[in-house]
C-alpha positions in Angstrom: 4.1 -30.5 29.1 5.5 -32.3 26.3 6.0 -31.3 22.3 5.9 -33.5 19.5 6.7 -30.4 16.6 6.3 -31.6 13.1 7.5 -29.7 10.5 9.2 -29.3 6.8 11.6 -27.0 7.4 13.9 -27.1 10.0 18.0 -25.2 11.1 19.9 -25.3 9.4 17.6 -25.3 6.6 17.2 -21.6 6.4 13.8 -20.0 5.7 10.5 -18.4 7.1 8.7 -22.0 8.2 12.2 -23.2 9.3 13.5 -20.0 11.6 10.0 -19.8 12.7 9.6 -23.3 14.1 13.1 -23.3 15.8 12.0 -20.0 17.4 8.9 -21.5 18.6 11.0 -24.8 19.8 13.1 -22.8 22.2 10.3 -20.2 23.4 8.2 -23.4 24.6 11.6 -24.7 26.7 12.0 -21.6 28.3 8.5 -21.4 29.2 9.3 -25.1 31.2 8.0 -27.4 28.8 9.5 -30.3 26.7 10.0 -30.4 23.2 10.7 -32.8 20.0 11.1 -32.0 16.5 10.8 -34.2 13.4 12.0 -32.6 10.8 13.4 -33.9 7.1 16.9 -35.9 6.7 19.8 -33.2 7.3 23.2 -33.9 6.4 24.8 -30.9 8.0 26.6 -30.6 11.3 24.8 -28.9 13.5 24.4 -28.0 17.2 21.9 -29.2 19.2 19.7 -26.1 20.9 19.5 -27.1 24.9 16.4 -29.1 25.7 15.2 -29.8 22.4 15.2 -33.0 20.7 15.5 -33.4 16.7 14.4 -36.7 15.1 15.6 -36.5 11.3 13.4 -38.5 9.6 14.5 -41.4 6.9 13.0 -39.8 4.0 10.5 -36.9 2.8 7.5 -37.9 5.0 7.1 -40.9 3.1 6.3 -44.5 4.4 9.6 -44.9 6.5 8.9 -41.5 7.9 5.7 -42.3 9.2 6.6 -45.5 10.6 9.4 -43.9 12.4 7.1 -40.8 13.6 4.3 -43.9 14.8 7.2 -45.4 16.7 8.4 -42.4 18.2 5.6 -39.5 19.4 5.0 -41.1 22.5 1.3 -40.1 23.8 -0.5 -39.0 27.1 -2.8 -36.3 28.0 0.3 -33.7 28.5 1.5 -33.7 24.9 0.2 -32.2 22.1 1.0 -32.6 18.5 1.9 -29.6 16.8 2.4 -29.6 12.8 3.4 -27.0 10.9 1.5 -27.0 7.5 3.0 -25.7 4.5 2.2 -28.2 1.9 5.3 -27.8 -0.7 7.4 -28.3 2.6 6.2 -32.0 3.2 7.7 -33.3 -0.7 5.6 -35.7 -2.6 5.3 -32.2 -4.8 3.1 -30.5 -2.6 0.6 -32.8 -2.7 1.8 -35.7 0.6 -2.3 -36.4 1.5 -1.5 -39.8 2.9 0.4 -37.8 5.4 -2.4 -35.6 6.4 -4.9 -38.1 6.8 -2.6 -40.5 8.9 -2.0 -37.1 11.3 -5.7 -37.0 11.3 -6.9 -40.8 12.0 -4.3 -41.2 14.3 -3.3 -38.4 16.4 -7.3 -36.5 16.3 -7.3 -36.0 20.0 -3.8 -34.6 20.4 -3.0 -32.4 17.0 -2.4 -28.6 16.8 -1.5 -27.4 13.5 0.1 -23.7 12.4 -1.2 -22.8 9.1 1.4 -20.8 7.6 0.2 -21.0 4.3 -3.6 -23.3 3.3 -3.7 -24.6 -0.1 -2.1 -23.4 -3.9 -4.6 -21.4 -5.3 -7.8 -22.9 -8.0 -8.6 -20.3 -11.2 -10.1 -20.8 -14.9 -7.0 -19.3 -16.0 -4.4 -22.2 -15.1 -3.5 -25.3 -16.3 -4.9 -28.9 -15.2 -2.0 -29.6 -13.4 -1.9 -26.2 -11.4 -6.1 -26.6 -10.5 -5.1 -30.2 -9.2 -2.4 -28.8 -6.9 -4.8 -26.8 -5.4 -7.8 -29.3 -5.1 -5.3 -31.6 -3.6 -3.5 -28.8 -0.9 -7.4 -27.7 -0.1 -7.9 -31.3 0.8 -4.7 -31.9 3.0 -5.4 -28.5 4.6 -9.1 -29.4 5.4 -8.2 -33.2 6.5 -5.8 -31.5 9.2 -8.1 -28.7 10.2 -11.1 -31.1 10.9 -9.7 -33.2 13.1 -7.6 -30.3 15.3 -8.5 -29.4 18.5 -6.5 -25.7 18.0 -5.9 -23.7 15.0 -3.6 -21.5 14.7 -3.4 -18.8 11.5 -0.8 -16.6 9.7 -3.2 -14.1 8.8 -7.3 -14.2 8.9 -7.8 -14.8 5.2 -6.8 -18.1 6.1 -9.9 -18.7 8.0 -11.9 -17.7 5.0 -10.0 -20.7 3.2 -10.6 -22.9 6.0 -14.3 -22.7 5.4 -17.1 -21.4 8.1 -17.8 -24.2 9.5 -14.5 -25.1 11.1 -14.6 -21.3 12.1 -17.8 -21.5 13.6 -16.1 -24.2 16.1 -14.4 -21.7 17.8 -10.7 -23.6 17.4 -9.2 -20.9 15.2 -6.7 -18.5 16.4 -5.4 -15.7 14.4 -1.7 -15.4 15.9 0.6 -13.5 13.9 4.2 -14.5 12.8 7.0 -13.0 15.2 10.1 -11.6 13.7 13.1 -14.4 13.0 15.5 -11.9 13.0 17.0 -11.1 16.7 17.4 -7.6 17.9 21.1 -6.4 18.5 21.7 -4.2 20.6 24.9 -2.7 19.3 25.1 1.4 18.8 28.9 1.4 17.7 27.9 -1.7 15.1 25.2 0.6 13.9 26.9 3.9 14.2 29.6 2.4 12.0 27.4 1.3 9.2 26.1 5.0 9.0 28.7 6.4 9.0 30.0 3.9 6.1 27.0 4.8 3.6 25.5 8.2 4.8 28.4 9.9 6.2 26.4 12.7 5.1 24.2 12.4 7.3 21.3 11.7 5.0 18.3 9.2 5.8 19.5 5.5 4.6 17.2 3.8 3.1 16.6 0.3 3.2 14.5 -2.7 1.8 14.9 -6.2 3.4 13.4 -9.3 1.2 14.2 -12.4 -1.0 13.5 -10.4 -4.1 11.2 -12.9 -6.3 10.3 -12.1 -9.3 7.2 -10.7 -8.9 8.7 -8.3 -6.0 11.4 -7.4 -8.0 10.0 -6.2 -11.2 8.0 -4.1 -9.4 11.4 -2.5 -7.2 12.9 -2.3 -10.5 10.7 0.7 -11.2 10.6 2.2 -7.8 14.0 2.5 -6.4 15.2 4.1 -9.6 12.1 6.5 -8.9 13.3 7.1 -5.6 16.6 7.5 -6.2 16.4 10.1 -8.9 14.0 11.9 -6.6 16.0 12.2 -3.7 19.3 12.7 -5.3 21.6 12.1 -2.0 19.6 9.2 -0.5 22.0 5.6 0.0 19.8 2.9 -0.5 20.7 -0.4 1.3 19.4 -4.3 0.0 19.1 -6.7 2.7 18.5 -10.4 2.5 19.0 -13.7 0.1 19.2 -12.4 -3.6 20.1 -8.6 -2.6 23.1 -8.9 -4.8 21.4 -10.5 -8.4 19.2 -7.8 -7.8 21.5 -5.0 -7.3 23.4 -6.4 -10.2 20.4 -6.5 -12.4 19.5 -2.9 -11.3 22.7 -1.6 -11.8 23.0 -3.1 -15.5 19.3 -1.2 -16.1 20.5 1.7 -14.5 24.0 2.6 -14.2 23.6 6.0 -12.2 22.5 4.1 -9.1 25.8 2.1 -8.9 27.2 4.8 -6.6 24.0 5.1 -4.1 23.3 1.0 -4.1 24.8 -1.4 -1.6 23.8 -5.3 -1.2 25.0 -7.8 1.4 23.3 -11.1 0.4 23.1 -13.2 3.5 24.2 -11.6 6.5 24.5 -13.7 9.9 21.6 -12.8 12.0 23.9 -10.5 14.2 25.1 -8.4 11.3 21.6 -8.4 9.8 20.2 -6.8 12.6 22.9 -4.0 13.0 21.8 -3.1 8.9 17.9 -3.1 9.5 19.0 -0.7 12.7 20.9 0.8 10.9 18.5 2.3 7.9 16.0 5.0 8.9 12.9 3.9 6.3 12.0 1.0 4.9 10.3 0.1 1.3 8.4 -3.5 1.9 6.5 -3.4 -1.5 4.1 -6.7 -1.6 2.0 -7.0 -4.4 -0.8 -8.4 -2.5 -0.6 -5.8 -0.2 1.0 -6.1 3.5 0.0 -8.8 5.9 0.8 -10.3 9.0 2.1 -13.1 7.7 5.1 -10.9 6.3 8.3 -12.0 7.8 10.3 -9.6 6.6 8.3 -6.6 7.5 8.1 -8.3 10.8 11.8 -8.2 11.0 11.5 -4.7 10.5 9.2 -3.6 13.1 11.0 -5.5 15.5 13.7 -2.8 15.2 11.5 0.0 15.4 12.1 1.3 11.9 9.6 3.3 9.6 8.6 1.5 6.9 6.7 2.4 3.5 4.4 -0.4 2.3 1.1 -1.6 0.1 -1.8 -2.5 0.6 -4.1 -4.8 -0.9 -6.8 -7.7 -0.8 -4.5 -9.2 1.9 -4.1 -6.3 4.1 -6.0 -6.4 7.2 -7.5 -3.6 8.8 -4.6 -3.5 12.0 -2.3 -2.2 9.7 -4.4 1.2 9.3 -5.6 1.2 13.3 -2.2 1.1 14.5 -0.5 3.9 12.0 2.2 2.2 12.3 3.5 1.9 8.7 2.6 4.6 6.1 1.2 2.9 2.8 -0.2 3.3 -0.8 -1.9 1.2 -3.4 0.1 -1.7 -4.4 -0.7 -0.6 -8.1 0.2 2.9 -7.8 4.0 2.8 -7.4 4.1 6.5 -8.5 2.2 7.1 -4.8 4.2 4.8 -2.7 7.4 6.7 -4.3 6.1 9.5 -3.2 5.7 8.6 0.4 9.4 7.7 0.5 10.4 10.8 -0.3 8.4 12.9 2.0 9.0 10.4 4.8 13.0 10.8 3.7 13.2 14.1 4.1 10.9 14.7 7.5 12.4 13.7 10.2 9.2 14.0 13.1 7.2 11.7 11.1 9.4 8.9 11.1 9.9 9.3 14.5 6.2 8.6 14.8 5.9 5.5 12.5 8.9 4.3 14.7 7.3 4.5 18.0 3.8 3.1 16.6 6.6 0.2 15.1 7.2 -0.6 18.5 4.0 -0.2 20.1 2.3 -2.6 17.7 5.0 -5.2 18.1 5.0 -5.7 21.3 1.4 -5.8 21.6 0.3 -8.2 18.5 3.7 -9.7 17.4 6.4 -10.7 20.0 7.0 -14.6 20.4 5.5 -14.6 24.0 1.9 -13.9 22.2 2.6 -17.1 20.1 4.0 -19.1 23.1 0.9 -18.7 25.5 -1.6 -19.4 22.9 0.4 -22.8 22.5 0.4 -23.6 25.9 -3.1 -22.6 26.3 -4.4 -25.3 23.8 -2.1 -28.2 25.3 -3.9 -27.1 28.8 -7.2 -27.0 26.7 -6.6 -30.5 25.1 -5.3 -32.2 28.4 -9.0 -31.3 30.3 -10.6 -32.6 27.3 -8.7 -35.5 27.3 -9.2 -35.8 30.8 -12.9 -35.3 30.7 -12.9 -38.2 28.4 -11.6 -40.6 30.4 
């Protein structure tokens, strides 16, 4: 079986789209099958991952990239062409639809496409510009889906988006992101970061995100809240922007300079030794948790309890499974209030950290996202098949 991945984002490019499509790439070699990315012009040495092939493209999916793609994704009922839509990721300013309708005249019988993200969203309340962004996303994102033979979705508001009659075909799978963030298994490495910031022997709490703004005002009033709460509590900021953040919460609150810690970007190895590391997690989203969270999926991938929100985006596994405990994303005074009793009892956590587990492994791990892949290729090659 034979891969043809197109995508935006690509290693060493870091980011969600990027880390999830190399994970992808290197789950469908092991499973046996080969695979060829074309992805946008790197200048960066890299190393090559065994078994997969990267095209860098000549420009930003524009006409030289296309003629180069039409040169290269050789064709036959084996292969499948898989494109990973995000529509900012593919330049022209979010708005490539030349691309997406040459993907859909040309390669209907063969296409896959991973919707990570649909189209930029339409309201009375924006300007011109902003409403055409999202008429013209909604366009690309309906060209691909029309002519796909399988779907696959970050989250099942995307299907709404999508529109019912695509649904009704039956080619849309909800298959949630996996966690981009390997698990170490390394109990001195953790030991020694607990020992570094609760030597107490306190709960260490942690938060693991890119802190955007709309994220971060909203951290801004909670961790102080927190903190001042549970006077002996170490609070640890994980990920790109950690340290702005601490620096800007630090500047509005001097008192927490003692009980704050941030480590920008870690390598993936150190990373996961500080999410195993921290006994509770806050994962504040302001449009409530979803599966399409990376972060939180980095999270549960360590079996760690977690505090979150929920909102219009929050689908109904997240209260079946009880495996995160969560409050109103516009009550911050609740979800405060939950960190502190989860902070200070011990059994509970335990229990949000076994249902952590038990959820991943059933909904999230890479192999769910790896079958369903290789189910559609078997899918399209009988239909193919059958056609001839």
């Amino acid at each position: 079986m034979r891969w043809h991945v197109i995508t935006g984002e690509y290693p060493p490019q870091r980011g969600g789209v990027s880390d999830y499509t190399h994970e992808v790439a290197n789950g469908l070699v092991a499973a046996g099958d080969q695979v060829e990315v074309w992805a946008p012009p790197c200048y960066e040495e890299i190393n090559a991952d065994q078994g997969i092939r990267v095209h860098r493209l000549p420009d930003h999916f524009g006409g030289r990239s296309i003629a180069a793609m039409q040169r290269g994704l050789r064709l036959s009922p084996e292969t499948r062409v898989l494109v990973q839509f995000v529509p900012h990721a593919y330049g022209w300013k979010a708005m490539n639809l030349p691309l997406c309708v040459w993907l859909a005249a040309r390669y209907r019988k063969y296409l896959s496409v991973t919707f990570h993200e649909v189209s930029y969203p339409i309201g009375k309340g924006q300007s011109l510009r902003h409403n055409l962004l999202g008429v013209i996303t909604r366009m690309m994102a309906l060209t691909l889906a029309r002519s796909a033979g399988d779907i696959i979705v970050a989250t099942p508001a995307w299907e709404q988006l999508l529109g019912r009659s695509i649904a009704r075909e039956g080619k849309i799978q909800w298959i949630p992101v996996p966690s981009n963030i390997p698990v170490v298994t390394d109990l001195a490495g953790v030991n020694a970061i607990r020992s570094r910031f609760a030597p107490s022997g306190r709960p260490l709490l942690g938060h693991f995100g890119t802190y955007g703004a709309l994220v971060a005002d909203s951290l801004m009033q909670i961790f102080p809240m927190v903190l001042s709460e549970s006077r002996e509590l170490p609070l640890l900021l994980l990920g790109r922007g950690s340290e702005a953040f601490r620096e800007r919460l630090v500047r509005e609150h001097p008192w927490t300079a003692s009980r704050t810690y941030a480590f920008g970007g870690l390598s993936p190895g150190d990373l996961s030794r500080h999410i195993a590391a921290c006994d509770l997690f806050v994962q504040y989203y302001p449009d409530g948790v979803s599966c399409k969270r990376g972060s939180l999926m980095a999270v549960l991938a360590h079996g760690r309890s977690v505090v979150t929100t929920f909102g219009p985006m929050t689908e109904s596994i997240w209260r079946e499974s009880k495996a995160v405990a969560m409050a109103p994303a516009d009550e911050p005074a609740k979800l405060v209030r939950l960190v502190v009793e989860l902070a200070d009892d011990e059994v509970q956590r335990r229990q949000f950290e076994s249902a952590a587990n038990v959820l991943y492994d059933e909904r999230f791990d890479i192999r769910h996202t790896i079958s369903a892949l290789r189910r559609s290729l078997t899918r399209g090659k009988d239909s193919l098949s059958n056609a001839g």
